[in-house]
C-alpha positions in Angstrom: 121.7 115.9 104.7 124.2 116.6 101.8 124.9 114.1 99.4 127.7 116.6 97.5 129.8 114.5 94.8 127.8 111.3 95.1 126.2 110.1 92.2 122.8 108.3 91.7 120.8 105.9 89.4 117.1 106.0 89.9 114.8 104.4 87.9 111.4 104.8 86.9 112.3 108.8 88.0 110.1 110.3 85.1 107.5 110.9 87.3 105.8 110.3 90.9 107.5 108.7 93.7 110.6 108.1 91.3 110.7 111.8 90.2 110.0 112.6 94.2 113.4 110.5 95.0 115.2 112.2 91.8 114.8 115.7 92.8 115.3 115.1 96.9 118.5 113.7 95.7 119.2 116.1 93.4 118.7 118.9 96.1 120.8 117.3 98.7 124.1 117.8 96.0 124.1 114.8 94.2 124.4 114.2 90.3 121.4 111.9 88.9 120.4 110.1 86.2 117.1 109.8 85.4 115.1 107.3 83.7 111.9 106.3 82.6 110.5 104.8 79.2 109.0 108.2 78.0 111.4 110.7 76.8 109.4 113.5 77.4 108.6 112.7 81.5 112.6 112.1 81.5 113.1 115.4 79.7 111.1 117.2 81.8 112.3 115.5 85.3 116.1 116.5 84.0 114.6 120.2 83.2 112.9 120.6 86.6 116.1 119.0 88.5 118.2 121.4 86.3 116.1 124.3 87.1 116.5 124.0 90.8 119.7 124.3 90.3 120.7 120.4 90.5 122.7 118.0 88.2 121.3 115.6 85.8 120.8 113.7 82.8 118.5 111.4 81.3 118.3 107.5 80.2 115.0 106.8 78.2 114.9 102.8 78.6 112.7 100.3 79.5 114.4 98.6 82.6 114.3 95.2 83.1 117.3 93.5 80.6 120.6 94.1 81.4 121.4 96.6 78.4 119.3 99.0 80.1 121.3 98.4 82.9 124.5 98.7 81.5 123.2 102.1 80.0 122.2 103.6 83.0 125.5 102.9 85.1 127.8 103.4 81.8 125.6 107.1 81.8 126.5 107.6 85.3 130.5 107.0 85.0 130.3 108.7 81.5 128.7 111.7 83.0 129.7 112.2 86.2 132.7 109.9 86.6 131.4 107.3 89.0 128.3 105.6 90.7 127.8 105.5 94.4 124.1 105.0 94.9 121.1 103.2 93.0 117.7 103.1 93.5 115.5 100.8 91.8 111.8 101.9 91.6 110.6 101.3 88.1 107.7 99.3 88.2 104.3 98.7 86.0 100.6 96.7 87.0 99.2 94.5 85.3 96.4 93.8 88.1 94.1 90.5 87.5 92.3 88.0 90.1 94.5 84.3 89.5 91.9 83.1 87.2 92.1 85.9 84.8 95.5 87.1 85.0 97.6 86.2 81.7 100.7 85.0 81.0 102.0 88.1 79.7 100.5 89.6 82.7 103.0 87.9 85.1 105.9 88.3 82.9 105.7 92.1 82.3 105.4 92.9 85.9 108.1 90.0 87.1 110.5 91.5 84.0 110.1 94.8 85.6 109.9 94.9 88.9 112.0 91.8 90.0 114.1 91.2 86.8 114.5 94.9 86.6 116.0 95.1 89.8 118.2 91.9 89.5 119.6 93.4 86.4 120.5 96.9 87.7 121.9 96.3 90.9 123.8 93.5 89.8 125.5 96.4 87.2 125.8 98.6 89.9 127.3 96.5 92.2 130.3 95.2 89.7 130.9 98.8 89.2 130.8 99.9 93.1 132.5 96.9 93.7 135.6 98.4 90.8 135.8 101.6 92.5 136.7 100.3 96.1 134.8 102.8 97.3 131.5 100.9 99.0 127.8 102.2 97.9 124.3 102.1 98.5 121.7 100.0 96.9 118.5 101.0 97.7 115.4 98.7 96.5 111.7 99.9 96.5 109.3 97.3 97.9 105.8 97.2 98.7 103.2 96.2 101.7 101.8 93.5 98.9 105.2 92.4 99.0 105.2 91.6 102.8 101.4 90.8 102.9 99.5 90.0 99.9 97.0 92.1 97.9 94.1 91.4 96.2 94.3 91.2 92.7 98.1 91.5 92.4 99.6 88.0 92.2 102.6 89.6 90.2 102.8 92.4 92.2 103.0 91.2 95.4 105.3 88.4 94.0 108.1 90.6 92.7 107.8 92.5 95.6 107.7 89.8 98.2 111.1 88.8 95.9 112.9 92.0 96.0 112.7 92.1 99.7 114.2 88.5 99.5 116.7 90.0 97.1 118.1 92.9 99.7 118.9 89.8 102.8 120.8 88.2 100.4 122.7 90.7 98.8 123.3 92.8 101.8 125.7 89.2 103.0 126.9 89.1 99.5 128.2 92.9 99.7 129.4 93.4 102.6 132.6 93.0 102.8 132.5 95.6 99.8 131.1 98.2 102.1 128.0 98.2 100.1 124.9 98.5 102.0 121.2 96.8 100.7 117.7 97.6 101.9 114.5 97.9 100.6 111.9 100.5 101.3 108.5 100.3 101.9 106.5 103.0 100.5 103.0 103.9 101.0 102.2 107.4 99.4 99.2 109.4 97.1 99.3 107.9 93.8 97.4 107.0 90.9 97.2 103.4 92.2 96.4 104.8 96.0 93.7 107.0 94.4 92.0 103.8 93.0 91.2 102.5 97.2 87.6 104.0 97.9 88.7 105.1 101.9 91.7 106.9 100.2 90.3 108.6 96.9 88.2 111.3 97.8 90.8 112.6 100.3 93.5 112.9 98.5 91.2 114.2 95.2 89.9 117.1 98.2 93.9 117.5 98.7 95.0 118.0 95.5 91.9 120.3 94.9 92.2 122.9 97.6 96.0 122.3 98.8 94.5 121.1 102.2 97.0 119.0 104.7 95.8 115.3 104.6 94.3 114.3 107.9 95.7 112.7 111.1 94.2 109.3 110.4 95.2 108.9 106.7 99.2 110.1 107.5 99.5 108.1 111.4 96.5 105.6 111.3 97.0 104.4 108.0 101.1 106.0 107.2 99.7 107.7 103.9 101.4 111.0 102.8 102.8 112.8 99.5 105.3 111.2 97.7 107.6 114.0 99.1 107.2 112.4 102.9 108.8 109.0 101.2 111.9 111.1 99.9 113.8 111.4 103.8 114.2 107.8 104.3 116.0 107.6 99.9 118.0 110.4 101.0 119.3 108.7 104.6 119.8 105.4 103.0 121.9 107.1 100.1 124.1 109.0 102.6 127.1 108.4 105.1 124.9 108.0 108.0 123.3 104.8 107.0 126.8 103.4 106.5 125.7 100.5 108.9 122.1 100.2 107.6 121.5 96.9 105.4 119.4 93.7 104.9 116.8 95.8 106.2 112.9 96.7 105.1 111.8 100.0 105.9 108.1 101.3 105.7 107.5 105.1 105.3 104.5 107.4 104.5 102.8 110.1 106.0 104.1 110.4 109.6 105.0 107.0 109.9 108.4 105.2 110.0 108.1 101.5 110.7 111.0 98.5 110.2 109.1 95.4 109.3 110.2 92.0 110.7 112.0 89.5 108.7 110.0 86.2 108.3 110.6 83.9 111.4 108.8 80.6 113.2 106.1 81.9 115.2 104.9 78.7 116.6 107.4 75.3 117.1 105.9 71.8 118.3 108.4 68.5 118.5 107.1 65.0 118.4 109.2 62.2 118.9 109.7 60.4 115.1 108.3 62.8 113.0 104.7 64.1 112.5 101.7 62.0 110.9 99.0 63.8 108.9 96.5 62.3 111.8 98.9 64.2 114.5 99.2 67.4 112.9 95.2 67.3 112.4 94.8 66.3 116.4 97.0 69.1 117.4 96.8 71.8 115.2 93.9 74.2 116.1 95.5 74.2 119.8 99.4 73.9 118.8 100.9 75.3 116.2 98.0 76.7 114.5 96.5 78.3 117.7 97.0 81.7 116.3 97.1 81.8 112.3 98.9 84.6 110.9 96.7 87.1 109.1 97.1 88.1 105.2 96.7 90.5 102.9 96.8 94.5 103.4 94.3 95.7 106.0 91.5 97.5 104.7 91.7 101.4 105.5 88.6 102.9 107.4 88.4 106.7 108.0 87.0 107.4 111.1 83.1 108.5 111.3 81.7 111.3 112.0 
């Protein structure tokens, strides 16, 4: 899919699934600018993008305020004369249980993630709004974001948000031709290597080069970061012009669209509802079948 003369923001691309989006982008014909907070992972993300014989330059920020934000789309117009696409992926942990998690904790990770991504597509929308010209804003969510994870309060919170985020602003910009969605990545990280069913697979992987198994890239929709990079480049191109509000899980073999929060269950009683009615009714009403939470745990198969 080419992407010739289109120009992309992606950040958190120093390294990982950001870099992974930065150079599929970069190899489809776009021009990108890359950013993370360490000069020397932007430095060499630009040099390996460069080497490949792609286009971009470098932003060595912390994202989150709206300078940063300003910087990165004032880089892209400065550099390579406009901005049709931005993907906002930088993200940190700070993981805690409730009762331990700190203050500055929550903060870093809301300023990051959710504030982060606030801040940048509301730059890159003014300025894809100035050009006339419609654009793509593609937001990187999480499965803690639509279910809950242990441990990750903030997490799962800004994640849960920026999904939020990409409903609203896909009404808000349409008329503007800009499409929203947010992605739902589940790839071989540093955090996936953590997850006891997952480590020593993907440590077996990296040692000997050896394919990941059926049940880890279909059962479970686990792959390389590189198996995320086909749905960045779709949603960056013409052919998702009428593509948006959406949430889109990928990983591994797996391409999923997850379902936007609805009522499951409805009951009506005449005059409103008593806290002695609800408790009468509940377990055989509306409460028959509780929704489930949190991430399922992964099991490889025995044997």
């Amino acid at each position: 899919m080419e992407l010739d003369g289109k120009v992309v923001v992606v950040t958190g691309s120093g390294r990982g699934l950001g870099l992974a989006y930065a150079e599929a982008l970069a190899a489809a014909g776009a021009s990108v600018v890359v950013n993370d907070v360490d000069r020397d992972a932007v430095d060499a993300a630009v040099g390996r993008i460069t080497a490949a014989g792609g286009t971009a330059t470098g932003v060595v920020a912390a994202v989150g305020g709206t300078e940063t934000a300003d910087e990165l789309v004032g880089t892209a117009v400065r550099e390579f004369g406009r901005l049709d696409v931005m993907v906002t992926n930088a993200g940190i942990l700070r993981d805690r249980v409730l009762w331990k998690m700190t203050d500055e904790d929550f903060d870093d990770v809301i300023r990051v993630h959710l504030r982060g991504t606030f801040t940048c597509a509301r730059a890159a929308a003014a300025r894809m709004r100035e050009q006339g010209t419609g654009g793509r804003i593609i937001l990187i969510s999480s499965p803690a974001g639509q279910r809950g994870n242990f441990g990750q309060t903030n997490y799962a919170a800004a994640k849960a948000g920026i999904a939020a985020m990409a409903r609203t602003w896909a009404m808000e910009l349409a008329r503007a031709g800009i499409t929203v969605n947010a992605v739902v990545p589940v790839a071989a990280t540093e955090m996936t290597k953590t997850i006891p069913a997952f480590g020593p697979v993907i440590e077996e992987s990296e040692r000997t080069g050896k394919p990941f198994p059926d049940w880890l890239r279909k059962d479970e929709g686990l792959g390389t970061v590189e198996d995320v990079t086909g749905l960045i480049t779709f949603l960056a191109s013409d052919a998702s012009k009428d593509v948006t509000g959406q949430a889109i899980g990928i990983g591994g073999d797996r391409l999923a669209l997850w379902a936007h929060p609805k009522e499951k269950a409805v009951a009506f009683a005449d005059g409103g509802w008593s806290a002695e009615a609800i408790a009468e009714q509940w377990s055989t009403g509306v409460g028959a079948e509780p929704e489930t939470y949190g991430i399922p745990a992964p099991k490889a198969p025995e044997g």
